[in-house]
C-alpha positions, 0 to 999 in steps of 0.5 A: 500073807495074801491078805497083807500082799494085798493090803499092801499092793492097794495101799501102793495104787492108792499112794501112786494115785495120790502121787499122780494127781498132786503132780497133775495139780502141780503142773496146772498151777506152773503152767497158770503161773507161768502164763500170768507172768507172761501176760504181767510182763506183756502188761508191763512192757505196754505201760512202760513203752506208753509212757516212754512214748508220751513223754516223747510226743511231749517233746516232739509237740514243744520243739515243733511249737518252738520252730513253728514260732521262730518260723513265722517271726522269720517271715513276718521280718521278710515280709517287714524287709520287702514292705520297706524296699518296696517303699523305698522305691 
């Protein structure tokens, strides 16, 4: 009856054991996937915020292009208006 108490109460250490390492593992493997989903969507956000931001520059370079343009034709007929009322006089 010892021998069966004993046999019993060893193989319950052995499966707590067992019990406690699987759930060890178990909070490892959470907490490394919890961190590489971190960093994916940290991955994420950054392509996504660079690509917004690229098309923006895009833009931002051709409306500036456009008005610089309109500027300088602008100041050429000024320019071409006081050459004439200069002439003129």
């Amino acid at each position: 009856m010892k021998k069966k108490l004993f046999e019993t109460d060893k193989r319950y250490k052995d499966t707590q054991k067992l019990k406690q390492q699987l759930e060890s593992e178990v909070r490892h493997l959470e907490s490394e996937n919890s961190k590489e989903m971190g960093e994916n969507y940290q991955s994420k956000m950054h392509l996504d915020k660079a690509e917004h931001l690229g098309a923006l520059n895009n833009n931002r370079y051709e409306r500036d292009q456009k008005l610089i343009k309109d500027y300088e034709v602008q100041k050429e007929e000024e320019i071409k208006g006081i050459a004439e009322s200069r002439s003129k006089v």
